[in-house]
BADREN-171160 format. One record per residue (C-alpha): x, y, z; residue number from 1; residue in three letters. Coordinates in Angstrom, 3 decimals. Each point is the difference from the previous one (the first is absolute). Layout:
N
        xx        yy        zz  seq  type
         X         Y         Z  NUM   ALA
...
//
This chain:
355
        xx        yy        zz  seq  type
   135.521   154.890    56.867    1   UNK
     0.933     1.555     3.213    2   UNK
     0.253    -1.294     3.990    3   UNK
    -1.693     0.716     2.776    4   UNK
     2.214    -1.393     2.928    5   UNK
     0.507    -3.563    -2.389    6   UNK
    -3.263    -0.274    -1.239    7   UNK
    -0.338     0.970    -3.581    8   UNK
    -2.619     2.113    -1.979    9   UNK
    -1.012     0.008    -3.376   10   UNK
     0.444     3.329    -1.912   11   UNK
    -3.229     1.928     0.382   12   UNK
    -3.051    -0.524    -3.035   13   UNK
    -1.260     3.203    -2.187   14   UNK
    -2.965     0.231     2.708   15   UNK
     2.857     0.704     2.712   16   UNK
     1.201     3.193    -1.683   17   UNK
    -0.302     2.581     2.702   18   UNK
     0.282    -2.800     3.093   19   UNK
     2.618     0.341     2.154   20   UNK
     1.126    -3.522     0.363   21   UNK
    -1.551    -3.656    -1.045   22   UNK
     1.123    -2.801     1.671   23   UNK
    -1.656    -3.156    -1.252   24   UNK
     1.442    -3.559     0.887   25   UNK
    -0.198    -3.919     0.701   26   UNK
    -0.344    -0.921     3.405   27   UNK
     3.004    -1.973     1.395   28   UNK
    -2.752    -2.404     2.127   29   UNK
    -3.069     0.183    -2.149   30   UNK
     1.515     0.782    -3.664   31   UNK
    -2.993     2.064    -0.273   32   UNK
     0.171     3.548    -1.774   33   UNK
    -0.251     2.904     2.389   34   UNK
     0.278     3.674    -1.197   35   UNK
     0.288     3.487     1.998   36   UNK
    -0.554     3.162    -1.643   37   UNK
     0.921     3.271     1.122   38   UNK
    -1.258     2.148    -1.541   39   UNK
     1.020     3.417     1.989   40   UNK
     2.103     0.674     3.223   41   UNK
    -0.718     3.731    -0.069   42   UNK
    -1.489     0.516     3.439   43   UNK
     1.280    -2.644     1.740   44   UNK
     0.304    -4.255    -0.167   45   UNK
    -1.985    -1.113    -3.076   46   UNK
    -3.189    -2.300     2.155   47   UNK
    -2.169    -2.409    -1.548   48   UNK
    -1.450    -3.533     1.035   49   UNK
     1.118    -3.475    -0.908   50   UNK
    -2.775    -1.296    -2.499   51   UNK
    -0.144    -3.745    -0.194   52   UNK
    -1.543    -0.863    -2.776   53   UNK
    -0.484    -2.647    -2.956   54   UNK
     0.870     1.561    -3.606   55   UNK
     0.133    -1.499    -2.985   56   UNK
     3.059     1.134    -1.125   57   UNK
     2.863     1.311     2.441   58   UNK
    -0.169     3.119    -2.914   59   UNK
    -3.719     0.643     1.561   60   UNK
     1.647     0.006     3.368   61   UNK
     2.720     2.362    -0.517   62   UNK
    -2.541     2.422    -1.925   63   UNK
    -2.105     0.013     2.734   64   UNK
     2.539     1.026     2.457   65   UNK
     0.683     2.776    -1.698   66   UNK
    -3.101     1.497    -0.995   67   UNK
    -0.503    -0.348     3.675   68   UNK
     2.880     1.455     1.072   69   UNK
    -0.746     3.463    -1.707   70   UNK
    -3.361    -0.610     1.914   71   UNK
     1.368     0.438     3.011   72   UNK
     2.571     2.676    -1.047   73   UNK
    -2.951     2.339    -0.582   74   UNK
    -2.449    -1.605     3.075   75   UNK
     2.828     1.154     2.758   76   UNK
     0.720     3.127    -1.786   77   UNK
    -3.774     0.681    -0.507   78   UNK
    -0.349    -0.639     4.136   79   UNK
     2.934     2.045     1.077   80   UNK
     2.208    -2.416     0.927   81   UNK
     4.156    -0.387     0.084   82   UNK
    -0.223    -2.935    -1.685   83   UNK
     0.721    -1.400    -4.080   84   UNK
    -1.858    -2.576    -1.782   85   UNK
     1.050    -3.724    -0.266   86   UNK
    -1.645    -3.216    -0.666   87   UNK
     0.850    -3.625     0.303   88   UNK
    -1.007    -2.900    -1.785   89   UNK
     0.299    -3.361     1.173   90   UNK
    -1.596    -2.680    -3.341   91   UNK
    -1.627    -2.834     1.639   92   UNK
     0.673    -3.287    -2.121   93   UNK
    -3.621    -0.763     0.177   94   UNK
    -2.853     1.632     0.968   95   UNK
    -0.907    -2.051     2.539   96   UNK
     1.593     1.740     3.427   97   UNK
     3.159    -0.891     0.892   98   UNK
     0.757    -1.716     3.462   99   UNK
     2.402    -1.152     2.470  100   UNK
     3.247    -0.101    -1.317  101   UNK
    -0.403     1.171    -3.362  102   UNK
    -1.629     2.776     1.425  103   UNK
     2.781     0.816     2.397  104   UNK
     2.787    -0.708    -2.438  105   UNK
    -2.165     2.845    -2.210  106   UNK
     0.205     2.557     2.567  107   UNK
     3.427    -1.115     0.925  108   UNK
     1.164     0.775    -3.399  109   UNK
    -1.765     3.169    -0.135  110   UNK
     1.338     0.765     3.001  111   UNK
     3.383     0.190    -1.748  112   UNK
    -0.967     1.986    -2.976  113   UNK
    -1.239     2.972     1.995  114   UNK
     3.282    -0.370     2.614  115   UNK
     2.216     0.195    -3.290  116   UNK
    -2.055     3.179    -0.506  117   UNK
     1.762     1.837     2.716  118   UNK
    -2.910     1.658     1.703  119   UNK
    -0.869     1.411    -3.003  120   UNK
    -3.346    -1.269    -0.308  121   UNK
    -2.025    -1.117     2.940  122   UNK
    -2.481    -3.171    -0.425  123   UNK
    -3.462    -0.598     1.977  124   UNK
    -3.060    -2.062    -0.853  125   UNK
    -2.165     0.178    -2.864  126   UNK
    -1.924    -2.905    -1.900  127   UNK
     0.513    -3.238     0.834  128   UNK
     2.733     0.956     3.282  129   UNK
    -0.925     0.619     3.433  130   UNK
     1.406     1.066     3.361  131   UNK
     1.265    -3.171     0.664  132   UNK
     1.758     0.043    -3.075  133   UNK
     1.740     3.247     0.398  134   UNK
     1.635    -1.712     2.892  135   UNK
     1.263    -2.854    -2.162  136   UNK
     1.847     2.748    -2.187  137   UNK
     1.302     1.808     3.194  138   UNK
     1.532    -3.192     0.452  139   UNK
     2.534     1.318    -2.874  140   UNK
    -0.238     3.587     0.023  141   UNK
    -0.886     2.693     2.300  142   UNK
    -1.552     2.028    -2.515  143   UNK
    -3.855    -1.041     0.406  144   UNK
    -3.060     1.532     1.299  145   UNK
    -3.167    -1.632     1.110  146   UNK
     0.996    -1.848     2.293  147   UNK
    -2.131    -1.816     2.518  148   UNK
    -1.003     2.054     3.181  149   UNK
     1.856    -2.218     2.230  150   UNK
     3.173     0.312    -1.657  151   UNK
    -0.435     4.009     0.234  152   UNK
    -1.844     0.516    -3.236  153   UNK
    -2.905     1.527    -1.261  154   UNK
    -1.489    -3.099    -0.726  155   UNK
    -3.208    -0.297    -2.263  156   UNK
    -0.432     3.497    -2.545  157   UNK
    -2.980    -1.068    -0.759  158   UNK
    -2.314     1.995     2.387  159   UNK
     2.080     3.380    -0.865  160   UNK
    -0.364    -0.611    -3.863  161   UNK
    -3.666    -0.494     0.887  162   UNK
    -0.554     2.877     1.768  163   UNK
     1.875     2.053    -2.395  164   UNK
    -2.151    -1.193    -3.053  165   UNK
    -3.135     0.844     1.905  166   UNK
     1.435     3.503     0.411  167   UNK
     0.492     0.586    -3.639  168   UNK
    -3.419    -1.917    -0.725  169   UNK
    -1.503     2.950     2.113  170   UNK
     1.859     2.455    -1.804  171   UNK
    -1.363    -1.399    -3.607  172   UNK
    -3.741     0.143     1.875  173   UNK
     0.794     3.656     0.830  174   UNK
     1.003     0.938    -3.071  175   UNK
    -2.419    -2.083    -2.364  176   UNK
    -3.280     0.715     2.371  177   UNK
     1.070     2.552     1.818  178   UNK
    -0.247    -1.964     3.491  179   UNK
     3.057    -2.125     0.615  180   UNK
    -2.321    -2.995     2.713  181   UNK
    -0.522    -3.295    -1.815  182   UNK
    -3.626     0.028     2.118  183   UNK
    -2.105    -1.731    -3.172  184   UNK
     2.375     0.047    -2.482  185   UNK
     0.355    -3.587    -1.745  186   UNK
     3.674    -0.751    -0.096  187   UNK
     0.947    -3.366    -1.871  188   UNK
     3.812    -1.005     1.606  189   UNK
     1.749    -2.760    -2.301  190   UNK
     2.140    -1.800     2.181  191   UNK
    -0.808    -0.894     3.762  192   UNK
     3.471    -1.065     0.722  193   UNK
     1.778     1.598     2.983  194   UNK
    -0.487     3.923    -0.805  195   UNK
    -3.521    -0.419    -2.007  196   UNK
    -1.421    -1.946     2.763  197   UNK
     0.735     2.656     2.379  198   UNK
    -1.011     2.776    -2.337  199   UNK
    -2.852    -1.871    -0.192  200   UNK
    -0.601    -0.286     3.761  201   UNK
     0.835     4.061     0.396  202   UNK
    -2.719     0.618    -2.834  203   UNK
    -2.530    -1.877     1.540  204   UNK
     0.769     1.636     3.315  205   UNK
    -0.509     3.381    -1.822  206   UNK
    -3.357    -1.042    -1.956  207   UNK
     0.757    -1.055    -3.171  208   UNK
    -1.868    -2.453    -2.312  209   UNK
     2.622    -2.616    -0.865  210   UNK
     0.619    -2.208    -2.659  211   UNK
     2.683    -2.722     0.470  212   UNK
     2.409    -1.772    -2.552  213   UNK
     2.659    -2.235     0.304  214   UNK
     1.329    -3.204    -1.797  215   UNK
     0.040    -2.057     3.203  216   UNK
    -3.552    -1.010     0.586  217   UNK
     0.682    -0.026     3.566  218   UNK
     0.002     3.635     0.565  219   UNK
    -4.200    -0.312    -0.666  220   UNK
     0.289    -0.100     3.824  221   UNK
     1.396     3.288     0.409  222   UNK
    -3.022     1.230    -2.541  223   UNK
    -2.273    -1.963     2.045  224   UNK
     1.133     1.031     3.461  225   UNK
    -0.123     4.063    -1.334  226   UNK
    -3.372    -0.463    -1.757  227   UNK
     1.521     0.755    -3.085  228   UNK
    -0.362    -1.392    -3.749  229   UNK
     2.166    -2.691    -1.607  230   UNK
     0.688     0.781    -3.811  231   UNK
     2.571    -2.459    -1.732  232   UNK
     3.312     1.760    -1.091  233   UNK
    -0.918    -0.471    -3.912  234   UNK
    -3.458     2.287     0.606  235   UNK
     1.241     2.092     3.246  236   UNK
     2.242     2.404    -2.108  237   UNK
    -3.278     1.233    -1.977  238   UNK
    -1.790     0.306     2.839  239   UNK
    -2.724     3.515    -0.013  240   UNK
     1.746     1.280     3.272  241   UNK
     1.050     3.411     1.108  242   UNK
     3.009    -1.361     1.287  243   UNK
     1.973    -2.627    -1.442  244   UNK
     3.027    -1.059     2.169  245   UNK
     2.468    -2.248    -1.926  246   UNK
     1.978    -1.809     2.972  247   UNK
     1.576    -2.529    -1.460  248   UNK
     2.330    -0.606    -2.948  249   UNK
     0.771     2.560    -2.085  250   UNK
    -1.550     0.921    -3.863  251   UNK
    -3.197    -0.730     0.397  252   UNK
    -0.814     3.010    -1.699  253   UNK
     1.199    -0.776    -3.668  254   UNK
    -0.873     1.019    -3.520  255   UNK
    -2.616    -2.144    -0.354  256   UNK
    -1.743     0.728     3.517  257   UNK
     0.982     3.145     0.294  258   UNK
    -3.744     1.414    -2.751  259   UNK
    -2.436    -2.100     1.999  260   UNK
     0.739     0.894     3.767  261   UNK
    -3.293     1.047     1.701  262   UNK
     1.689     1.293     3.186  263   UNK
     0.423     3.950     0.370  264   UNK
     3.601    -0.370     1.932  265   UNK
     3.081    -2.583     0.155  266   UNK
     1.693     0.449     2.863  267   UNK
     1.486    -3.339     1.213  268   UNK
     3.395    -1.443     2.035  269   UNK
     1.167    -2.256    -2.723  270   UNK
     2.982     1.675    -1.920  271   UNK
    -0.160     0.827    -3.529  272   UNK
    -3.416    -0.136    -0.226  273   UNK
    -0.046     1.204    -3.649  274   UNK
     1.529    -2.406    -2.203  275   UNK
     1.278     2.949    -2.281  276   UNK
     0.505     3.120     1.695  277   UNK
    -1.443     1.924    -3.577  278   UNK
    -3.378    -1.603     1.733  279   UNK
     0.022     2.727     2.316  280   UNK
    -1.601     2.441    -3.319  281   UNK
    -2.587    -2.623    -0.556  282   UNK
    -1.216     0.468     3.646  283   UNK
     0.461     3.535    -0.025  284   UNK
    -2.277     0.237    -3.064  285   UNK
    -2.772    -2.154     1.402  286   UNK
    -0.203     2.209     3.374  287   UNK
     1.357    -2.988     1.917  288   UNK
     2.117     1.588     3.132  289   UNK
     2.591    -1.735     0.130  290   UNK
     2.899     0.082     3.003  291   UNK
     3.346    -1.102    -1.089  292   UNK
     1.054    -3.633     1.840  293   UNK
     3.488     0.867     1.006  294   UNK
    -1.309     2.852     2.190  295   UNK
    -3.732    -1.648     0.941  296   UNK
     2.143    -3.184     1.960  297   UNK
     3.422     1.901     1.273  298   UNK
    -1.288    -1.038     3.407  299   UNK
     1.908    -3.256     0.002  300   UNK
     3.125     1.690    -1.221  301   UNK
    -0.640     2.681     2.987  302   UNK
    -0.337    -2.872     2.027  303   UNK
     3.619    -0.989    -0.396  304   UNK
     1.485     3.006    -0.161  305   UNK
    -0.880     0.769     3.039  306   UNK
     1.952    -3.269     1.322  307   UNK
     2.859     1.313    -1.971  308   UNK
    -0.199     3.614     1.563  309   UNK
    -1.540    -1.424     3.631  310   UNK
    -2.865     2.263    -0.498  311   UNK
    -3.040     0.496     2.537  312   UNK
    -3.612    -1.487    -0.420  313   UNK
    -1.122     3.828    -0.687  314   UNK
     2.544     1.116    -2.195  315   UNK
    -0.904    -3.437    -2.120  316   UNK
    -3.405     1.137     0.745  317   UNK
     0.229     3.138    -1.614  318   UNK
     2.344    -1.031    -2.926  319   UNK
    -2.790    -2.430    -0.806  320   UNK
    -3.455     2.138     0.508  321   UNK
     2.113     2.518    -2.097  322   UNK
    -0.290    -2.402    -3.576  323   UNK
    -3.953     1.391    -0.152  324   UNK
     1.679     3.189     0.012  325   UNK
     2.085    -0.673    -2.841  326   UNK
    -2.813    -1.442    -1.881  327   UNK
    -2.068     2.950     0.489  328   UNK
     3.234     2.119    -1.449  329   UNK
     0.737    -2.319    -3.335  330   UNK
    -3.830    -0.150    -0.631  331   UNK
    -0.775     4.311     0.170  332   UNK
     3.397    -0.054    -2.286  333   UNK
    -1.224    -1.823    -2.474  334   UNK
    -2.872     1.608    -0.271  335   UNK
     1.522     3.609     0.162  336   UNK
     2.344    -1.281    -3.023  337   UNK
    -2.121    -1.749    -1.804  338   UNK
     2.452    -3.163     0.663  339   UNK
    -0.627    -3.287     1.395  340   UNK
     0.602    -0.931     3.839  341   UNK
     2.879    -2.509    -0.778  342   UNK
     1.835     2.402    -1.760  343   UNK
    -0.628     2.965     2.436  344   UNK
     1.509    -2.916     2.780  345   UNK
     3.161    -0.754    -1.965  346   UNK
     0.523     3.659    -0.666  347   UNK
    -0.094     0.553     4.193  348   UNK
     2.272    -3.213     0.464  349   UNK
     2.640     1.636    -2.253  350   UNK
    -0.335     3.510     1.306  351   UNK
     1.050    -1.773     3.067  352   UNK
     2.687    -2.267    -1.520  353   UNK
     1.339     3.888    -0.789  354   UNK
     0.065    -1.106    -4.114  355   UNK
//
């Protein structure tokens, strides 16, 4: 075991070979089991969100930080940025959400763990954390990103993410049909949380016939107020759409899913929307575009990196309209090498990691 200013980690697992550094311990408040994986510092601070979430097993937990930490290694190398990938896992003790001061001593505790880090990685929101939580953990660390606006942050990601999924949506249009508008294309988005609602909203705006899913029956509203369909989560995944735009949770798309989809592209915000990333052949060989997650939602992640930096509204702008760009580039690869669009993405993300 080794120390991070007093706080001890356990030695990295097989699945860590190649991380940089795995810190995973039990909160001094909560005793709950919070990991942070690093998983590259190579252009700058490893970034990643706090994900608050219920696991079964703290081992769940600590394999999902990682495999989401080499996530966003290759999302802010695939979007130009001076930044590494990071993740942080906070395991709920139940799955119902955590409140008042079990919530706080969470954070708190989480706090510490990325403080002992040194700067080293950087922590935001993700699932399950918010803006007002990000202040909680500032409360122990200055290392943190997201915070509300008031407190000089860039608050809320989730209109940037939105916008920068619609801008890879358009370039999957483009390159499937040859026009990149989603005027009467049907586009089913699974999960109406905070960036599929407004995806929703900016597909509407641009024509599109919507389908709706989401596993709080209270976002029928949303579906109601935009005129679009409600489909239940089990049946919305096989829905016959041109579109379908996983924005929820990721692996939807698994081995046993992955043979009857009826859509003609995935291109979604949720991360790791392939269970298994060998999915990415079964796609390719059924015609399905498909436009890898980590670059389709790097808006959020642009989002904050501009707080880091103190960018502009137009140079966020641009980083952001840019991700249809980078679509359109993995996509025309893949095609010109007879490769899939996930691994023509990873390939760019490690021509830019310099490897």
């Amino acid at each position: 075991m080794s120390a991070h200013g007093g706080i001890q980690t356990v030695a990295p697992p097989a699945a860590a070979a190649g991380y940089e550094d795995l810190l995973v311990l039990e909160g001094a408040r909560s005793g709950a089991t919070i990991a942070i994986a690093v998983h590259s510092t190579a252009l700058g601070p490893a970034l990643g969100g706090a994900r608050l979430w219920h696991y079964e097993s703290a081992g769940e937990g600590i394999e999902d930080a990682l495999r989401l930490a080499r996530a966003m290694t290759y999302k802010a190398a695939a979007a130009g940025l001076r930044l590494g990938g990071g993740k942080g896992v906070i395991c709920a003790p139940t799955a119902a959400r955590p409140e008042g001061e079990l919530r706080r001593a969470l954070l708190l505790d989480f706090g510490d763990a990325v403080a002992s880090l040194d700067g080293r990685y950087v922590t935001a929101e993700d699932v399950g954390t918010d803006a007002a939580d990000m202040a909680v953990i500032a409360e122990r660390t200055s290392h943190v990103v997201g915070l509300p606006g008031e407190r000089g942050g860039s608050g809320d990601p989730s209109p940037v993410t939105a916008r920068g999924v619609l801008a890879a949506l358009g370039a999957c249009l483009e390159h499937r049909f040859g026009d990149p508008s989603p005027a009467g294309r049907r586009v089913c988005v699974v999960g109406a949380g905070h960036v599929g609602g407004r995806l929703a909203r900016l597909l509407a705006d641009g024509g599109a016939e919507l389908a709706l899913s989401d596993v709080d029956p209270a976002r029928r509203a949303l579906a109601a107020e935009l005129g679009a369909d409600w489909l239940e989560p089990g049946e919305a995944i096989l829905d016959d759409c041109d579109v379908l735009a996983p924005c929820a949770l990721g692996g939807v798309i698994d081995a046993a899913t992955v043979g009857r989809l009826r859509c003609r592209i995935v291109c979604g915000a949720a991360n790791n929307v392939l269970a298994d990333e060998r999915l990415a052949v079964d796609l390719a060989r059924r015609g399905i575009v498909y436009a890898p997650d980590f670059i389709v939602n790097a808006g959020g992640l642009i989002n904050v990196y501009a707080e880091l930096h103190q960018l502009d509204h137009e140079a966020v702008t641009n980083l952001v309209d840019h991700i249809g760009a980078t679509v359109g580039l993995v996509l025309e690869e893949a095609d010109r090498n007879g490769t899939t669009p996930l691994a023509e993405a990873q390939a760019l993300a490690l021509q830019r990691l310099g490897r």
